[in-house]
C-alpha positions as CSV (number, residue, x, y, z in Angstrom):
1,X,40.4,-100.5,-160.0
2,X,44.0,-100.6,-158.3
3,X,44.6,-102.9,-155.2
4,X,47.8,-100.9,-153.2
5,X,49.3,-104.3,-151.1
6,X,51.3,-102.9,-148.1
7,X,53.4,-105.9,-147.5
8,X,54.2,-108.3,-150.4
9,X,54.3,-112.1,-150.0
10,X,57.9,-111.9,-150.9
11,X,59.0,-109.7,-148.1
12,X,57.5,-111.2,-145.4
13,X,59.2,-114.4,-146.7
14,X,62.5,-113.1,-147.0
15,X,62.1,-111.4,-143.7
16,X,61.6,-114.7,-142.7
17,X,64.2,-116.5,-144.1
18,X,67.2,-113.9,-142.9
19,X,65.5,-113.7,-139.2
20,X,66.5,-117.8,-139.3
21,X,69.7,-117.5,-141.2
22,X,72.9,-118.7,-138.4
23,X,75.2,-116.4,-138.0
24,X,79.1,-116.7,-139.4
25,X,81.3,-114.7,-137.0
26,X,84.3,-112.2,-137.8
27,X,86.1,-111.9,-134.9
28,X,87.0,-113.0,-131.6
29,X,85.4,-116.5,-130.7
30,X,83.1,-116.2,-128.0
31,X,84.6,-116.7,-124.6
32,X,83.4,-119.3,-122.1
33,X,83.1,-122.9,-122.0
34,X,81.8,-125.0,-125.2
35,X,81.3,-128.7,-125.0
36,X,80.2,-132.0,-126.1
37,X,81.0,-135.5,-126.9
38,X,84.6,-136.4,-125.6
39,X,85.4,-132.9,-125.5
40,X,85.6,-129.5,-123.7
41,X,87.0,-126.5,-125.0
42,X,87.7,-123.1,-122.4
43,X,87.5,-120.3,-124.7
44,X,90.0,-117.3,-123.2
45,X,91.3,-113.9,-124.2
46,X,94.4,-115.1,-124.9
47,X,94.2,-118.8,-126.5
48,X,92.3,-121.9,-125.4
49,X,92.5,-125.1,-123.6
50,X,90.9,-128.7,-124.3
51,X,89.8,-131.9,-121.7
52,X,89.5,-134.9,-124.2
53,X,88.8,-138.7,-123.0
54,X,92.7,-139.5,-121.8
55,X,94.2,-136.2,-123.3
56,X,94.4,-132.7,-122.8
57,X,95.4,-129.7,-124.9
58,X,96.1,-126.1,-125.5
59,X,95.4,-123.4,-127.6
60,X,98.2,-120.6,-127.3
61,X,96.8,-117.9,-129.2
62,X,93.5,-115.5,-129.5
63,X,91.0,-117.5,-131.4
64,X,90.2,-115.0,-133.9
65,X,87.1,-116.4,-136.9
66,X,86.9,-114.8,-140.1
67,X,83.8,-115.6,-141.7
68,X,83.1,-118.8,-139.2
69,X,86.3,-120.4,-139.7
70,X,89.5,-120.2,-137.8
71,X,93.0,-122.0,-137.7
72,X,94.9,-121.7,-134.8
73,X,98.2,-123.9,-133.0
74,X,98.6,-125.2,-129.8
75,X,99.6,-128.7,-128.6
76,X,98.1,-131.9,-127.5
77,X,98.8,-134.1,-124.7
78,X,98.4,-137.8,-124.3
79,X,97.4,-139.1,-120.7
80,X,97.0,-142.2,-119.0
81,X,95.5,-144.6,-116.5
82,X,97.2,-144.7,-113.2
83,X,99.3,-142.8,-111.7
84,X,102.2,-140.0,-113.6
85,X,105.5,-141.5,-112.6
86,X,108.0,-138.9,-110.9
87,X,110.1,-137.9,-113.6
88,X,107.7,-139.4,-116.4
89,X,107.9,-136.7,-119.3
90,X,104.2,-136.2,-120.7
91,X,104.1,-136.9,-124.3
92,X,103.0,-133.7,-126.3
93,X,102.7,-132.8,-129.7
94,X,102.2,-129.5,-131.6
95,X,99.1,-129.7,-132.7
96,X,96.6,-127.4,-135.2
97,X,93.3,-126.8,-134.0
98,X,90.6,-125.6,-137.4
99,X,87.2,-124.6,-136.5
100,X,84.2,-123.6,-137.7
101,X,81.7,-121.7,-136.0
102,X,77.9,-121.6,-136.7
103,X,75.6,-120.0,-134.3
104,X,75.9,-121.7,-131.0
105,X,77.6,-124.9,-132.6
106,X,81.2,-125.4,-133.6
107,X,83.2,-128.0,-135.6
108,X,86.5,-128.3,-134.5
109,X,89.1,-130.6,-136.8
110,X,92.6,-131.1,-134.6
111,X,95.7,-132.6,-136.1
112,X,99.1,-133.2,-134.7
113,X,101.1,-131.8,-136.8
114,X,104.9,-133.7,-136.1
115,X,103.3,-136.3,-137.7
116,X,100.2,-135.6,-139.6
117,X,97.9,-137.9,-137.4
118,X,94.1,-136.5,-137.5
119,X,92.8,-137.0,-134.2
120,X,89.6,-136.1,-135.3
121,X,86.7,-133.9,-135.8
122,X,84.7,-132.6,-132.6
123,X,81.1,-130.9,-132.4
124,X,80.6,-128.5,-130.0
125,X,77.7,-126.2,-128.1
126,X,78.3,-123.2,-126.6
127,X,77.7,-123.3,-123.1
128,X,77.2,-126.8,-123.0
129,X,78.6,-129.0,-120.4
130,X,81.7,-131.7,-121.8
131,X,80.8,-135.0,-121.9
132,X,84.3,-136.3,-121.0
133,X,85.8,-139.8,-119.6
134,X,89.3,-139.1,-118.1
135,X,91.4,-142.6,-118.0
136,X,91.5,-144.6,-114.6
């Protein structure tokens, strides 16, 4: 006697598996705010712009992912404590911005790129508040 099974094992399992699988975008980054530690990020049609602990930065381009990943340039702007100085000329750098975007989260590398310095590598949640210190 033949047993007909409906539904294998295997299905439901890789039903499973791809119904928890992240997604990689292609195409424009999500717009709207994405934060976290010593960082917030303003995603807009049009480009971007960063709050850091004592900097600030922008993103002058559309942040466009191909498979999760995108590269775009921008600049980076040191700030201070006290007060800016009437005629003090802020002190900005070109700057590449490379992210990586997986579901709700994204990994965001920035590097000035006069001089190579790696300012570091920032995680970020969509729709998540900045946790940010500004200098006094």
């Amino acid at each position: 006697m033949k047993r007909r099974v409906g539904i294998t094992p295997l299905f439901l399992l890789l039903v499973a598996a791809s119904a928890t699988c992240r997604s990689t975008p292609t195409g424009p980054v999500a717009p709207g705010d994405w934060g976290g530690e010593h960082i917030g990020l303003t995603v807009a049609q049009k480009g971007a712009t960063l709050e850091y602990d004592c900097a600030h930065g922008t993103i002058e381009e559309p942040l466009v992912a191909t498979e999760g990943r995108f590269t775009a340039l921008g600049t980076h702007t040191r700030e201070h404590g006290g007060p800016v100085r009437e005629g003090e000329l802020a002190e900005t750098h070109p700057a590449r911005y490379e992210g990586r975007i997986d579901g709700e989260t994204m990994t965001l590398e920035v590097t000035l790129t006069d001089s190579g310095e790696k300012l570091g590598t920032f995680k970020l949640v969509r729709g998540q508040s900045p946790r940010v210190f500004k200098c006094l």
